[in-house]
VOTORMAR-137466 format. One record per atom (N, C-alpha, C): residue in one letter; x, y, z. Coordinates in steps of 0.2 Angstrom, whole numbers, plus 2048, in hexadecimal, padded with zeros to 3 digits. Layout:
<fikols>
aXYZ...
</fikols>
This chain:
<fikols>
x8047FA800x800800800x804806800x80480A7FCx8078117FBx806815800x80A81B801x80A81F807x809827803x806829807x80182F806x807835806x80A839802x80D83E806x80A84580Bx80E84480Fx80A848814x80A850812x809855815x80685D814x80E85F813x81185D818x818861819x81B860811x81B85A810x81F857809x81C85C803x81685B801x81485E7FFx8158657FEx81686A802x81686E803x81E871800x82386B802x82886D802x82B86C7FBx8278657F7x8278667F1x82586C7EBx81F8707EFx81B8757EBx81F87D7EDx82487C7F1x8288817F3x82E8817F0x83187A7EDx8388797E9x83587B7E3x82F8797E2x82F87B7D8x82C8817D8x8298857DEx82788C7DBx8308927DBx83688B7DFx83A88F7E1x83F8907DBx83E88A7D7x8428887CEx83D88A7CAx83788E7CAx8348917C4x8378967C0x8398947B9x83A89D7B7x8378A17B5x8328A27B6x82D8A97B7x82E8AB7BDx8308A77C5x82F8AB7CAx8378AD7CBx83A8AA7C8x8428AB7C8x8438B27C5x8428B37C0x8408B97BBx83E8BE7BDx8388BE7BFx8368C37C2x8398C67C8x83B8C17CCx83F8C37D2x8458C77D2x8488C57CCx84F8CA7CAx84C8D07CAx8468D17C4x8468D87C3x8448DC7C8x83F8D97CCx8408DB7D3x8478DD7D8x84A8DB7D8x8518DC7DBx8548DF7D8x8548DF7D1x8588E47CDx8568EB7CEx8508EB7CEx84C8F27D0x8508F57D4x84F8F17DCx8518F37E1x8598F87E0x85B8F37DEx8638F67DBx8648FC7D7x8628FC7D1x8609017D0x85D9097D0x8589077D2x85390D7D4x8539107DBx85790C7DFx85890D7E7x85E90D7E7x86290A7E5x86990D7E9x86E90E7E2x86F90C7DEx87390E7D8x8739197D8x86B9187D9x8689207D8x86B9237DEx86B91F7E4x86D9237E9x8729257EBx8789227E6x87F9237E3x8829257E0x88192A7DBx8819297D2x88892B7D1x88B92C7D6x89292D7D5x8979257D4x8939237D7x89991D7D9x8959167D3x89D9147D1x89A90D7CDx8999097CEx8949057CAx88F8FF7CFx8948F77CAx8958F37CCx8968EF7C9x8938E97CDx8948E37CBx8918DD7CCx8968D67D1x8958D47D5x8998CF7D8x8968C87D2x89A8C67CFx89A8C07CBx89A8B97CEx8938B57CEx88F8B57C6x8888B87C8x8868B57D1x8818B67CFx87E8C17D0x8828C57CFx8818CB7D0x8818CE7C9x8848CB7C5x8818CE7BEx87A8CC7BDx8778C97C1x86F8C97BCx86A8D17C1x86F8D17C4x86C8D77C8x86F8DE7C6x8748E07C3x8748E67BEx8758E67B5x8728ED7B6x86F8ED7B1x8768F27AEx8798EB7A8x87E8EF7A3x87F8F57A1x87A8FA7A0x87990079Ex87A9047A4x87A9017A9x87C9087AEx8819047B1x8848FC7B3x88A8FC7B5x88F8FB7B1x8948FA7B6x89B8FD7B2x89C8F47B1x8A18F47ACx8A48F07A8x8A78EA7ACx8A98ED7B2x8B08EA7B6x8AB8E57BBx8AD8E07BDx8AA8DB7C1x8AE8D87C6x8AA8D77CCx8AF8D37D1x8AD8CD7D2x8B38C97D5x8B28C27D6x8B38C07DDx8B08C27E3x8AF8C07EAx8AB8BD7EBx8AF8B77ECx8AB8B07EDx8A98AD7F6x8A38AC7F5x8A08AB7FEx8A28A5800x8A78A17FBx8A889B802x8AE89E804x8B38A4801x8B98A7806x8B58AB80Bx8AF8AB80Dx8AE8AE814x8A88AB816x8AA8A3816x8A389E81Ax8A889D81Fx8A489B825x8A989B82Cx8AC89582Bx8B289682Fx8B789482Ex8BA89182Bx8B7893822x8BE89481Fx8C089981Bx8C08A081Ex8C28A681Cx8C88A681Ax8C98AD816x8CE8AC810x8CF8B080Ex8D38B480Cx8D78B8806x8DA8B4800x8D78B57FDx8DB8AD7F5x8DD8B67F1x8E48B17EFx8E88B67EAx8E78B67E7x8E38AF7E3x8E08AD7DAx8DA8B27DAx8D78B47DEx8D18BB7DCx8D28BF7E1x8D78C47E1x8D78C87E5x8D48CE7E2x8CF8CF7DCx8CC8D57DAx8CF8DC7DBx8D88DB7DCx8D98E17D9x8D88E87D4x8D48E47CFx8D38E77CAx8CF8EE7C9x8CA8EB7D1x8C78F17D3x8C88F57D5x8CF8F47D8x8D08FD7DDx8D39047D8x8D39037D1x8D390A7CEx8CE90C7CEx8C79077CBx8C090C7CBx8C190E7D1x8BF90B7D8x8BE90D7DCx8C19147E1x8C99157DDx8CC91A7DEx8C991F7DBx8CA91D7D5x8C69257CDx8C09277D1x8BA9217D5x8B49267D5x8B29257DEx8B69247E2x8B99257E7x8B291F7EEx8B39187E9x8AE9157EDx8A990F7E7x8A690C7E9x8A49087E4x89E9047E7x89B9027E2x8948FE7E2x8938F77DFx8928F37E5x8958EB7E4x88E8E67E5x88A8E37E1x8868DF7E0x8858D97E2x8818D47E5x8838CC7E8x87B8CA7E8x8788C77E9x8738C47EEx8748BD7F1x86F8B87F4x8708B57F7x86A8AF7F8x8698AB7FAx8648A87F9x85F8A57FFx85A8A3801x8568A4806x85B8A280Dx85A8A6816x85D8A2819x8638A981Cx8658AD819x86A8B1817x8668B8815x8698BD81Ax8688C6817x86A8C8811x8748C4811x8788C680Ex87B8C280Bx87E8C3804x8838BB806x88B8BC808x88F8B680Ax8938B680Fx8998BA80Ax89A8BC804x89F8BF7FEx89C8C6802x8978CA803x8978D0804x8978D080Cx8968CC812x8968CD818x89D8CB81Bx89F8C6817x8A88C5819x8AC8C6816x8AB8C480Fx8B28C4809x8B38CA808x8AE8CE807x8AE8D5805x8B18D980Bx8B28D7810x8B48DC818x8BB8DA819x8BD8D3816x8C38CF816x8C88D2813x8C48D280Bx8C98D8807x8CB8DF807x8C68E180Ax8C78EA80Ex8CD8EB811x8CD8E6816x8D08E581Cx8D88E2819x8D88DF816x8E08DA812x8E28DF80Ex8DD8E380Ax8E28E8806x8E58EE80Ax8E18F080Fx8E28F5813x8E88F6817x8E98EE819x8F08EB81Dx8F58EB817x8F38E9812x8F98E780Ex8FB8EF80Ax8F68F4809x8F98FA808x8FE8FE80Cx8FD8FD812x900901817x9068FC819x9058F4816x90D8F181Ax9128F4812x90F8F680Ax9148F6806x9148FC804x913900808x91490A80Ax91790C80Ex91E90D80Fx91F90E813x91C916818x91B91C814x91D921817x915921818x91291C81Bx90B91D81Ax90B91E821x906921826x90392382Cx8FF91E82Ex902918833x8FE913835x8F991583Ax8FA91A83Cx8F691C842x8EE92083Fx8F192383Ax8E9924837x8E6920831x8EA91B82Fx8E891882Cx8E591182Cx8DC91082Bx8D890C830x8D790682Ax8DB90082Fx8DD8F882Ex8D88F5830x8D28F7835x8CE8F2837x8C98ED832x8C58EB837x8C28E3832x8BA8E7833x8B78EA82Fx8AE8EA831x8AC8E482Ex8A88E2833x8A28DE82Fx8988E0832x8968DE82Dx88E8E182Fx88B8DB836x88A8E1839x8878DD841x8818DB840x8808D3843x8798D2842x87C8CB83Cx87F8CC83Ax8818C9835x8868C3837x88B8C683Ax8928C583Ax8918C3842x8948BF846x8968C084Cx89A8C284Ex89C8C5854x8A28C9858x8A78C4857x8A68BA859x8A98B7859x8AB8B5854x8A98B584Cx8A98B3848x8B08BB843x8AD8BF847x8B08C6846x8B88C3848x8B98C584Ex8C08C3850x8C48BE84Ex8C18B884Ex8C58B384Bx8C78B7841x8C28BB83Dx8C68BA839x8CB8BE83Bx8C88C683Fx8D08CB83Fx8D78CA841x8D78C1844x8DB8C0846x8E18BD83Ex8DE8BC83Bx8E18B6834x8E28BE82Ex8E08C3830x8E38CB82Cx8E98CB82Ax8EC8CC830x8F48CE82Dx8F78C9829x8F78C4829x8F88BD827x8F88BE822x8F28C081Dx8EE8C0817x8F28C6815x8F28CB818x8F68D2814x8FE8D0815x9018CD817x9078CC816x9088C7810x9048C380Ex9048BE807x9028C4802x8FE8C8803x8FE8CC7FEx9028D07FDx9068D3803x90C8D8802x9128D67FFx9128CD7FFx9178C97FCx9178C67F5x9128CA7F3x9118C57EEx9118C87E5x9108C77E2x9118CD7DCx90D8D17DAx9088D47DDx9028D67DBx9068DE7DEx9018E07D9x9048E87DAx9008EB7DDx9008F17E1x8F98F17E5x8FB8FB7E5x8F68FE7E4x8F69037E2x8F79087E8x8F790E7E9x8F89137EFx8F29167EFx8EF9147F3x8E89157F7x8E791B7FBx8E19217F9x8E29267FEx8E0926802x8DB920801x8D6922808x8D7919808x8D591780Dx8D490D810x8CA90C80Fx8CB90580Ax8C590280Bx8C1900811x8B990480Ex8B6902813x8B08FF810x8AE8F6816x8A78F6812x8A18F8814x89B8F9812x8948FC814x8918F980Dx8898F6814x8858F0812x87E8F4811x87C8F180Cx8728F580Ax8708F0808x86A8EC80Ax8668E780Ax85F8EC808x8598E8804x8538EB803x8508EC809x8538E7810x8508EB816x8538F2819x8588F5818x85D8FB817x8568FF818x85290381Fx84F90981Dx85290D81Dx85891181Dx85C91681Dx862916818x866917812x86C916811x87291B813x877919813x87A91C818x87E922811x87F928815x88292D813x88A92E80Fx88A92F80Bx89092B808x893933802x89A936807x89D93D804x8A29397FEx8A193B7F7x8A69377F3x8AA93C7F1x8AB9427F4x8B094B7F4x8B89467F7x8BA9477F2x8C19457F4x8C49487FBx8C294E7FCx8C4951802x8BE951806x8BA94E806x8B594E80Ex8B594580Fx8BB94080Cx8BA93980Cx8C1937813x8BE931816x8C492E81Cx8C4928816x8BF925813x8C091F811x8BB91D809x8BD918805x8BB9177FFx8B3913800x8B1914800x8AB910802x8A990A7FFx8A7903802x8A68FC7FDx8A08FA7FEx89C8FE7FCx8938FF7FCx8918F77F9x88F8F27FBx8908EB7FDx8878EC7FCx8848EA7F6x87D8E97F6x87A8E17F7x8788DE7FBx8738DB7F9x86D8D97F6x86A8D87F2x8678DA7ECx85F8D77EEx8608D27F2x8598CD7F4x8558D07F7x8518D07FCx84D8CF800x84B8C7805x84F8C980Ax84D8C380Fx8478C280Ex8438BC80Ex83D8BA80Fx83E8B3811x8378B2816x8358A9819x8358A6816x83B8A0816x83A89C811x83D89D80Bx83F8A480Ax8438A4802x83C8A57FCx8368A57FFx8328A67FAx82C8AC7FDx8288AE7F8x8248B37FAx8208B77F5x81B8B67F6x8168B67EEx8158BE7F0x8148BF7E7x8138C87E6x80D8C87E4x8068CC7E3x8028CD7E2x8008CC7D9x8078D07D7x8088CE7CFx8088C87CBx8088C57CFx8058BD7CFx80D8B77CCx8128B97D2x8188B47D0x81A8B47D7x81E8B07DAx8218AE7DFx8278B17E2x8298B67E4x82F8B77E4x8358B37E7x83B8B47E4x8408AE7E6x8448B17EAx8488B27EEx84D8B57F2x8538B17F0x8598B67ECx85E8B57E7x85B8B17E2x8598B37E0x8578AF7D6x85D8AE7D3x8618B17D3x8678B07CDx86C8AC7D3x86C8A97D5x8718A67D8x86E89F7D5x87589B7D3x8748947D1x86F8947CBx8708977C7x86C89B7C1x86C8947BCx86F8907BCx8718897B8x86A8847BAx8688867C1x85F8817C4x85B8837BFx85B88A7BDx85388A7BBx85588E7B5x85A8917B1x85A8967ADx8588947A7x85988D7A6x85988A79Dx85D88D799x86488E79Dx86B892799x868899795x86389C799x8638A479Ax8698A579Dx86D8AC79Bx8748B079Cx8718B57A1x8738B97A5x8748C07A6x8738C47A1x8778C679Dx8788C9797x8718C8793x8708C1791x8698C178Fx8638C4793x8628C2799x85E8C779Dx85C8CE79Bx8638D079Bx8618D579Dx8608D9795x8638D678Fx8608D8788x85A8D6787x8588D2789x8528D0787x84C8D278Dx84D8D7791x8498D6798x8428D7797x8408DB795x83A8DF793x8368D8790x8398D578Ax8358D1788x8348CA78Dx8388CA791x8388C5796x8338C479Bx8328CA79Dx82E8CD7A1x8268CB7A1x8258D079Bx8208CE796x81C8C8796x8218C4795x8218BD793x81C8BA799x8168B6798x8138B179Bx8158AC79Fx8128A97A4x8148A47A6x81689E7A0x81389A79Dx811896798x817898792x8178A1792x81A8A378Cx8228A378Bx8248A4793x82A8A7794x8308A0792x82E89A793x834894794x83589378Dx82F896788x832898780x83689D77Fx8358A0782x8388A8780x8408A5781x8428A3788x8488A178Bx84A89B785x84A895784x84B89377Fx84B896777x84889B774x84A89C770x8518A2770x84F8A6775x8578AB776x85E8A7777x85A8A077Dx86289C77Cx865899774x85F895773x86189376Dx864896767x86389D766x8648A275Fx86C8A4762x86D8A576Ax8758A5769x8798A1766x875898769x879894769x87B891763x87689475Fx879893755x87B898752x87D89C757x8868A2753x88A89E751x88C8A074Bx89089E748x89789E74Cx89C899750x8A089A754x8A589D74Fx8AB8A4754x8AF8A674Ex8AE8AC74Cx8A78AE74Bx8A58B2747x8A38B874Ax8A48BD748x8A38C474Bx89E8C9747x89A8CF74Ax89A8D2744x89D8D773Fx8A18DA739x8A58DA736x8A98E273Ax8A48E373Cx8A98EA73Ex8AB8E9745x8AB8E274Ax8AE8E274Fx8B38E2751x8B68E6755x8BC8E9759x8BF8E475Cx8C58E175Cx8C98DC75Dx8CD8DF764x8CC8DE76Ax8CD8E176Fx8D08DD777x8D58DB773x8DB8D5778x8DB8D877Fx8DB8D3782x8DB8D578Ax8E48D378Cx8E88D978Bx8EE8D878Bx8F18D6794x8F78D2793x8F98D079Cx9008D679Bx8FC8DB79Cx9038E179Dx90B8DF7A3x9088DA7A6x9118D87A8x9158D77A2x9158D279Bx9198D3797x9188D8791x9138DD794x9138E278Fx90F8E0788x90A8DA78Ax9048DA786x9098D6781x90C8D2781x9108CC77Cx9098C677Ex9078C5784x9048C2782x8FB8C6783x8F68C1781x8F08C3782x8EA8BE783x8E58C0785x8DF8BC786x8DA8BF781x8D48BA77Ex8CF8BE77Cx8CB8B777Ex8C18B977Bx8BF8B4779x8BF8B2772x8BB8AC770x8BB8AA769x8B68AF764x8B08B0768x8AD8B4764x8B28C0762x8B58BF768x8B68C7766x8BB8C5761x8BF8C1763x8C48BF75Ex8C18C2753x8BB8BF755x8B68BD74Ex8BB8BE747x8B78C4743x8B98C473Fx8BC8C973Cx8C08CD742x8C28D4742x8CA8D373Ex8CA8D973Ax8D18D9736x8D68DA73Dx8D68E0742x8DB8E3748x8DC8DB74Bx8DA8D7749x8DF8D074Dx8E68CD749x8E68CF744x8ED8D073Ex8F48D0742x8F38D4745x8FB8D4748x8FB8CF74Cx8F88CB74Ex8F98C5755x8F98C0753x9008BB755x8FD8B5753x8F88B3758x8F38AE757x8EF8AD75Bx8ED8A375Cx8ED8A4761x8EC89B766x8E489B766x8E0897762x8D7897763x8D6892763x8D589376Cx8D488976Bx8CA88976Ex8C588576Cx8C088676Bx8BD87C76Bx8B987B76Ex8B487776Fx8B1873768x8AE877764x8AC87975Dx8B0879758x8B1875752x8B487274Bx8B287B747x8B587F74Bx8B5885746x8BB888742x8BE886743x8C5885741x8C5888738x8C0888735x8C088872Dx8BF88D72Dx8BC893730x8BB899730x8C389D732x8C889A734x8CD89F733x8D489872Ex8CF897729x8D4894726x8DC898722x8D589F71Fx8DA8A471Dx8DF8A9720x8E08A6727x8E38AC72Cx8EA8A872Dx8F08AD72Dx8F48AA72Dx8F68AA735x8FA8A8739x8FD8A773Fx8F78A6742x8F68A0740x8F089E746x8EE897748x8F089674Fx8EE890751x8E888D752x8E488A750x8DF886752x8DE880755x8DB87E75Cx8DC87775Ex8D3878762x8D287075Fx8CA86F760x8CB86A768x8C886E76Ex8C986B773x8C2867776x8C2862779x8BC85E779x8BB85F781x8B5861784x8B286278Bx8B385C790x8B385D796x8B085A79Ax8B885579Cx8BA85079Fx8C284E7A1x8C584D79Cx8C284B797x8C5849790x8C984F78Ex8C785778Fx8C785A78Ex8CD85D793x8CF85D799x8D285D79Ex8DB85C79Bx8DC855799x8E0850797x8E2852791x8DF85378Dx8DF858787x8E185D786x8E186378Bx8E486978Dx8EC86778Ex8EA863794x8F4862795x8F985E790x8F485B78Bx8F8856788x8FA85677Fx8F585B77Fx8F485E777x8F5866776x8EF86877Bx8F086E779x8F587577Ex8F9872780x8FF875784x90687477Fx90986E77Ex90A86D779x90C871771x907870770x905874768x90587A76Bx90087E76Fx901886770x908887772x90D885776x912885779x917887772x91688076Fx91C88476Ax91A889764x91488A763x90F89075Cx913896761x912895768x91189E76Cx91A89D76Bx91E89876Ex92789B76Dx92989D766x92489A762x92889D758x9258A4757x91E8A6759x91E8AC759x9208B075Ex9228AE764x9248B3768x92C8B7765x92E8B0763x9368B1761x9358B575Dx9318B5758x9308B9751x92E8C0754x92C8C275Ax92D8C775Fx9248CB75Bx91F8C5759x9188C7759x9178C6761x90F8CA760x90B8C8768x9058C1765x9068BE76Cx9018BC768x8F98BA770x8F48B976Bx8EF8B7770x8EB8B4770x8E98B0775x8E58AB775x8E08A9779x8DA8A5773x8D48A6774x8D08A2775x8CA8A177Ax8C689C77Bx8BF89F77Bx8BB89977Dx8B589B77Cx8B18A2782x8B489F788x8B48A578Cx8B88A978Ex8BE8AA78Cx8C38AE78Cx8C68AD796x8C48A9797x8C68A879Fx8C68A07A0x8C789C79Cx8C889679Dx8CF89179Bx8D088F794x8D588D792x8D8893790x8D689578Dx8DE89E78Dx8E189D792x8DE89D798x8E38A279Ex8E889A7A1x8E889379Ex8EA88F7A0x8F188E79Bx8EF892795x8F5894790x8F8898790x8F589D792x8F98A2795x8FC8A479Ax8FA89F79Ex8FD89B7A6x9058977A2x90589479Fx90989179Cx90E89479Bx90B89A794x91289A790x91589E796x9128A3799x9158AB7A0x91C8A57A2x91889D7A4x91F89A7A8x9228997A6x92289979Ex927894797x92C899794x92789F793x92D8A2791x92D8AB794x92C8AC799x92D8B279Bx9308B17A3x9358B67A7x9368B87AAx9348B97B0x9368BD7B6x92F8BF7BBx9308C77B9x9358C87B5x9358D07B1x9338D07ACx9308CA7ACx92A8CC7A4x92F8CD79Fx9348CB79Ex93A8C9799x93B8C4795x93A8C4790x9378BE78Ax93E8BA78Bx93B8B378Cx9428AC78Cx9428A8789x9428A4785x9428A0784x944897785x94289778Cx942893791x93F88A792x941889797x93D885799x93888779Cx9328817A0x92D8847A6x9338867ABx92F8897AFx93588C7B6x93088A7BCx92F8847C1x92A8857C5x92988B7C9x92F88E7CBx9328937CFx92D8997CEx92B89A7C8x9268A07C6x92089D7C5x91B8977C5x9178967C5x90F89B7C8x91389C7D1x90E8A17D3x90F8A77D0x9148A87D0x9148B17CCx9108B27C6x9108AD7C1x90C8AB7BAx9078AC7BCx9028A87C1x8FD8A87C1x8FA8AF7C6x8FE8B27C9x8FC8B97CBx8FC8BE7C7x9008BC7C2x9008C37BCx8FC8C17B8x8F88BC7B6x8F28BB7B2x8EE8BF7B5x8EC8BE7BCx8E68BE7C0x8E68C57C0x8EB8C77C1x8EA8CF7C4x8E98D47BDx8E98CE7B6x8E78D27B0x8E18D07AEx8E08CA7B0x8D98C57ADx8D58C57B3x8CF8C67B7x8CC8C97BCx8C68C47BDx8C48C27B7x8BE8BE7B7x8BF8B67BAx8BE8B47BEx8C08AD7C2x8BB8AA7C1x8BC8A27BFx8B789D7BFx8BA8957C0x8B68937C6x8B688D7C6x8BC8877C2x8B98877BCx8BC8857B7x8C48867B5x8C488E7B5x8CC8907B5x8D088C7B9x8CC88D7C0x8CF88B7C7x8D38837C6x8CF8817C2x8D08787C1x8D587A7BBx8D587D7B7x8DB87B7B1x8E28807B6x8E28857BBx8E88877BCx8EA8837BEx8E787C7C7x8E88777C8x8EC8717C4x8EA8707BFx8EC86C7BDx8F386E7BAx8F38747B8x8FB8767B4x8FF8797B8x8FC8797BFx90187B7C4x9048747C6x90186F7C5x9018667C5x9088677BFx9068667BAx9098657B6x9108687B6x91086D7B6x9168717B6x91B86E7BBx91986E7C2x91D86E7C5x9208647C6x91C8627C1x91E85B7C0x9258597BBx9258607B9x92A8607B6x93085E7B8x9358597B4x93A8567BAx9418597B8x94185B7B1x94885E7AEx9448647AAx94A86A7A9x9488707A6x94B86C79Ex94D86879Cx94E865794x947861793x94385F798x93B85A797x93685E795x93285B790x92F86278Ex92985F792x925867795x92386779Cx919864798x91686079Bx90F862799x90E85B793x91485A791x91385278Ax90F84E78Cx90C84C785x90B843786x90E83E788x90C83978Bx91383278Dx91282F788
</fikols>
């Protein structure tokens, strides 16, 4: 005899699928993006707004935020295993934030949590670690007026939880002050400051160069806490607290970037109507032609200014079909049998890399290898050259993790060398501190060629071969 599910079960199933719908998913963004925009971006307008990556891109809106992005990750400030990591120190920020004297930082969270732990901890971690690290590699700086403490949002943070991390500071700012990252002369010391949709007040904020103590790291949560993470709106959709987080459960490989081009129509879009809508916007990306650009597009390398832009990063599609890629020789290695669209192009590598381990094995086995010796003949021939993937943050940066240790110096002085394990980390600092967008995946291909490299057993062995 069968068993009856009880109310509870029921209930909690009827609360998981209202919690994976994408209409209410949908709607809840635009709802929080509101927030963001219309409340506090405005009650800003000096300071740039940019996105904590991934889930904070679906919460600003491209046309008003700035280009630049950060990657503060919440499990470097879940308790106890807090963390300053040197592979996303988000350096990259601190010249906006210098030019407009403070910035505007985007996250949400998902039910359970006011804030997530990237803007109540990591975010207060790195305030505090650069703060320390600026004033350990300044000398004529004023330690006395210059304020090193650790804020965290009360109510959130515990006193006890507080302490233990202020204790592991100095530690983290001495790894930074030793390590190759260049860190800029700061005039005022970061501070961070939290605004939640419960925020009745936001706090006062002078961006006058001369009425400022501190740059301010205006830390938005973009949700609204709600019982249970759900919470019906009258307009007839459920709201979800953090919708864009873990965007892969319910998007139907909807982008951010598609959101927010397509919003209006999305919106629009009915219950019934909308799961079309989403599959046809994904599908008409996903039959671009790979390769291909349109003809007047701007070819616009993400140069690693340690060796003075000899080497570069792009993706496959900027790469497209722009003549300004001529001077480079170019590494394009792509998933995709596209390879017959640059039949006519001369200095160009092509290597078709297969997904998922297979794919893994094949990076260190083949395509290390073959890019390894295309980038020494052009390098020697004293071209730049750059190299391109489908994200421009995947296998590139694993290539270009390579050649920095194969053939350049820690002066960024062209060699024509071995691997050196000796400069490994340095290489993979001077990426990071050019290349800013950090993913998962990267993390796994650095892994493996920081593996590889240093398995290396003679400087005459070629480093990364087949057996």
């Amino acid at each position: 005899m069968g068993h009856t599910p009880d109310g509870a079960a029921l209930a909690f199933s009827e609360l998981r699928k209202e919690s994976q719908d994408l209409y209410n998913r949908i709607h809840s963004i635009a709802e929080d993006a509101a927030f963001v925009d219309w409340q506090v971006r405005r009650s800003y307008p000096a300071l740039p707004l940019i996105s904590n990556m991934r889930c904070g891109a679906w919460y600003t809106d491209p046309e008003t935020a700035s280009e630049e992005r950060a990657y503060f990750k919440s499990t470097d400030g879940h308790t106890g295993n807090w963390s300053f990591n040197l592979r996303r120190p988000n350096l990259h920020v601190l010249p906006l934030i210098c030019t407009h004297a403070g910035l505007l930082l985007v996250d949400s969270t998902r039910a359970g949590k006011r804030m997530p732990d990237a803007l109540s901890k990591t975010v207060p971690v790195w305030c505090a670690v650069i703060n320390r690290a600026v004033l350990k590699t300044t000398p004529d700086m004023d330690a006395n007026t210059w304020n090193t403490r650790l804020y965290t949002p009360p109510g959130v943070v515990s006193a006890q939880e507080h302490d233990q991390i202020e204790q592991k500071l100095d530690g983290w700012a001495d790894d930074l002050a030793a390590s190759f990252y260049v860190l800029p002369r700061l005039k005022y010391p970061l501070r961070p400051i939290w605004i939640t949709p419960s925020t009745t007040v936001f706090p006062k904020i002078s961006t006058a160069h001369d009425q400022q103590s501190f740059y301010p790291i205006i830390c938005i949560s973009a949700s609204k806490q709600v019982l249970d993470g759900v919470e019906r709106r009258v307009t007839g959709f459920a709201y979800i607290q953090g919708s864009g987080d873990d965007h892969e459960l319910w998007s139907m490989g909807l982008t951010p970037t598609q959101f927010w081009e397509h919003k209006a129509d999305l919106l629009c879009a009915n219950r019934s109507e909308l799961p079309i809508l989403v599959q046809s916007l994904v599908s008409s990306t996903d039959t671009k032609v790979p390769g291909t650009a349109p003809a007047s597009a701007s070819f616009h390398p993400i140069p690693i200014h340690h060796v003075r832009g000899r080497l570069s990063v792009c993706t496959n599609h900027d790469l497209g079909s722009s003549s300004d890629s001529g001077e480079y020789a170019v590494v394009y290695l792509s998933s995709s049998d596209d390879a017959a669209a640059f039949k006519d192009r001369p200095r160009m590598l092509c290597i078709q890399t297969p997904q998922g381990k297979r794919g893994q094995h094949h990076f260190l086995h083949t395509v290390l290898p073959q890019a390894m010796s295309f980038i020494a003949l052009n390098l020697d021939q004293a071209r730049r050259v750059c190299i391109t993937c489908e994200t421009g943050t995947d296998l590139s940066i694993g290539v270009a993790l390579a050649a920095l240790a194969k053939f350049f110096d820690e002066e960024g002085e062209f060699h024509d060398v071995s691997i050196n394990p000796a400069v490994v980390n340095f290489t993979d600092e001077t990426v990071l501190s050019t290349l800013y967008v950090y993913s998962p995946k990267r993390k796994r291909k650095v892994r493996s060629l920081d593996a590889c490299i240093r398995q290396a057993k003679t400087a005459s062995k070629p480093a990364c071969s087949g057996s």
